[in-house]
Rosetta silent file (secondary structure, phi, psi, omega in degrees, C-alpha in Angstrom):
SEQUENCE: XXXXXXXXXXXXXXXXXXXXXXXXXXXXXXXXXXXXXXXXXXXXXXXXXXXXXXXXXXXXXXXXXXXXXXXXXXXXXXXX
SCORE:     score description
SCORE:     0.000 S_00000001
   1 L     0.000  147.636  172.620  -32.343   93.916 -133.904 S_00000001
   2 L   -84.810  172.416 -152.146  -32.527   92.982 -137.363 S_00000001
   3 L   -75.212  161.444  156.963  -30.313   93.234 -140.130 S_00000001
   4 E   -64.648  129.711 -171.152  -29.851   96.173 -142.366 S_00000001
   5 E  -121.302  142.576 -151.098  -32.227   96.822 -145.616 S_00000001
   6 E  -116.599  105.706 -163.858  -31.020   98.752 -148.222 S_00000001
   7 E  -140.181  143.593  176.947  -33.808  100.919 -149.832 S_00000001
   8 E   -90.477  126.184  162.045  -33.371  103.533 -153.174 S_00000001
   9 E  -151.698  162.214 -177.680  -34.942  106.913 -153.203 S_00000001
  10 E   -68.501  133.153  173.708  -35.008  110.111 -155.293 S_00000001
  11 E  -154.991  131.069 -163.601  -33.838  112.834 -153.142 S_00000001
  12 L    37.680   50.211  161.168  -33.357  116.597 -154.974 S_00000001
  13 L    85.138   -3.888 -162.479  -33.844  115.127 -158.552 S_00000001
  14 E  -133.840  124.155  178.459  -30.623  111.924 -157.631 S_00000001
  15 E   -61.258  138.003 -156.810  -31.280  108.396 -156.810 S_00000001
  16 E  -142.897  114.270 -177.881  -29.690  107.627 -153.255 S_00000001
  17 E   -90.089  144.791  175.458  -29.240  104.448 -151.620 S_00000001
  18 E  -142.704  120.468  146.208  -29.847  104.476 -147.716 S_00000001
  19 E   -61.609  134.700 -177.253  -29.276  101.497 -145.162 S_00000001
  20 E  -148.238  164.819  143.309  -31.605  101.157 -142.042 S_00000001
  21 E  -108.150  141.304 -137.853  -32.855   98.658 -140.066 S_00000001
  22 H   -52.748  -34.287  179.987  -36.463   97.637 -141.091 S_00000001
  23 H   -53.988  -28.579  171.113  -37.843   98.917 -137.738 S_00000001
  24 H   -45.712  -42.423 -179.384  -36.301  102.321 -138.928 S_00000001
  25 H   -69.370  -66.795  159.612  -37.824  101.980 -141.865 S_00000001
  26 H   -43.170   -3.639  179.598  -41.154  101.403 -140.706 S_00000001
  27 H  -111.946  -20.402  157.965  -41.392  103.880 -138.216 S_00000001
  28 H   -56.244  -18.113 -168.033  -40.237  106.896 -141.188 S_00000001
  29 L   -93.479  -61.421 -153.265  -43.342  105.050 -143.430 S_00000001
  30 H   -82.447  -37.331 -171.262  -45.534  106.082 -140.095 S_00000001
  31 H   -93.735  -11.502  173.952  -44.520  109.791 -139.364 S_00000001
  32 H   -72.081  -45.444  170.232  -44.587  110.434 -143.277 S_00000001
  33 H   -63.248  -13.893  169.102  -47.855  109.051 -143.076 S_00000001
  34 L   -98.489    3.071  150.590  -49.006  111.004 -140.432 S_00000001
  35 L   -87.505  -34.311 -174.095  -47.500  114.365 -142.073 S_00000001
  36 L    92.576   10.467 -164.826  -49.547  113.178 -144.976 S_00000001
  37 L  -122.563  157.083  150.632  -46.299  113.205 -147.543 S_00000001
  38 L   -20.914  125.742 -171.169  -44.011  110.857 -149.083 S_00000001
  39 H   -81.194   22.820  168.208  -41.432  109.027 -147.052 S_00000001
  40 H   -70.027  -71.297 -164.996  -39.036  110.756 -150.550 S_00000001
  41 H   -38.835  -79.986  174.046  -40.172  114.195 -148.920 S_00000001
  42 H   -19.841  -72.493 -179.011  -39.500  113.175 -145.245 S_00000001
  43 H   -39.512  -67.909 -175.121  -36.049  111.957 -146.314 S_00000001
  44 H   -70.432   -7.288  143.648  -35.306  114.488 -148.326 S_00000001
  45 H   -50.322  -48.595 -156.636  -36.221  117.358 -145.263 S_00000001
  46 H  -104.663  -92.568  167.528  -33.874  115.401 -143.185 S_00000001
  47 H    -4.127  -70.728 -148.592  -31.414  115.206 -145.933 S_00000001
  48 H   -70.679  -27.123 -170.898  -31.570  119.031 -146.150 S_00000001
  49 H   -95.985  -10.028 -164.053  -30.935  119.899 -142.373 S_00000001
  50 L   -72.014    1.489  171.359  -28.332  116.794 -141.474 S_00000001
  51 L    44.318 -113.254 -142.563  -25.337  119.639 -142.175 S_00000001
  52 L   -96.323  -40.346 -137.831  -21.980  116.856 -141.684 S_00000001
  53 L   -80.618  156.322  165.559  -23.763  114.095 -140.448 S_00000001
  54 L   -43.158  140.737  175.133  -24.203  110.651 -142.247 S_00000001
  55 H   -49.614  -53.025 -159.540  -27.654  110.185 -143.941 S_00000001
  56 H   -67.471  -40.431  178.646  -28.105  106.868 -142.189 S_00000001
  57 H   -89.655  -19.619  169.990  -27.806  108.253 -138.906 S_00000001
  58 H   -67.628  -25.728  157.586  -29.639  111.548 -139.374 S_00000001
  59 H   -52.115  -69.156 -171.329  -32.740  109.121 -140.048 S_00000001
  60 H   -47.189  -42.467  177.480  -32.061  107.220 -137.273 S_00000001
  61 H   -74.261  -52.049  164.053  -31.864  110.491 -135.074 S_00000001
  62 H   -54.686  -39.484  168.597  -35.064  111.980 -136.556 S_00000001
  63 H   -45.870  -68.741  163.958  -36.950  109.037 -135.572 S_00000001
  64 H   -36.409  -43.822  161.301  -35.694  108.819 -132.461 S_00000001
  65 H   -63.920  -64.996  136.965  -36.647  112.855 -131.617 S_00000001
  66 H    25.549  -81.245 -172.906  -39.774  111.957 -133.219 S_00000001
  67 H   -95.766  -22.450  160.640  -40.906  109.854 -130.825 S_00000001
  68 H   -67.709   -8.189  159.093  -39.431  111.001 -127.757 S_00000001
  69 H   -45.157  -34.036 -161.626  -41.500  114.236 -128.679 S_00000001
  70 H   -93.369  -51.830 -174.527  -44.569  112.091 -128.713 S_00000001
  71 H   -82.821  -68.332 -160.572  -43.601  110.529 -125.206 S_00000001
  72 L   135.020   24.557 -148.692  -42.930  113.954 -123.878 S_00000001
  73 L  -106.958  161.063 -166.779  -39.670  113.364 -123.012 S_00000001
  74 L   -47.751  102.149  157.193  -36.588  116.461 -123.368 S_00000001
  75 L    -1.163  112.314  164.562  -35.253  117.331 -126.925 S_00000001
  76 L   -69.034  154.659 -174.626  -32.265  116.188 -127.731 S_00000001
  77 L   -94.741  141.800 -138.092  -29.302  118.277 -127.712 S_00000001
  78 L   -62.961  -38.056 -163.729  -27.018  118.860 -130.686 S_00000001
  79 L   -70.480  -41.268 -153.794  -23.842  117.138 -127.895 S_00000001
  80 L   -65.220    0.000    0.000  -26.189  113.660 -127.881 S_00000001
């Protein structure tokens, strides 16, 4: 897997640094685009619901639901 990239975004009016790895990145660029909004917006939606958890990984975890949704496959559960 490739390395982490380090991308800036506004999120509730405050600049925010977030690490991913680029596939991460690119597949949040494709469900924002396919919502029709800003990967800011996306982020910041995810941002709003992640309660405790790390930023980095609540991305990672939306994706991931995301597309097993898409394959058809169970919801993950809050324990995963």
């Amino acid at each position: 897997m490739s390395g982490l990239h380090k991308r800036s975004l506004a999120i509730a009016g405050h600049r925010t640094s977030v690490s991913l790895e680029e596939p991460f990145w690119e597949a949040l660029k494709e469900i924002a685009a396919a919502e029709g909004r800003p990967l800011a917006g996306l982020v910041a939606e995810i941002d709003l619901a992640r309660g405790e958890a790390n930023l980095s990984s609540a991305l990672r975890l939306h994706v991931l639901a995301h597309y097993r949704a898409r394959a058809g496959a169970a919801p993950l559960s809050p324990a995963d």
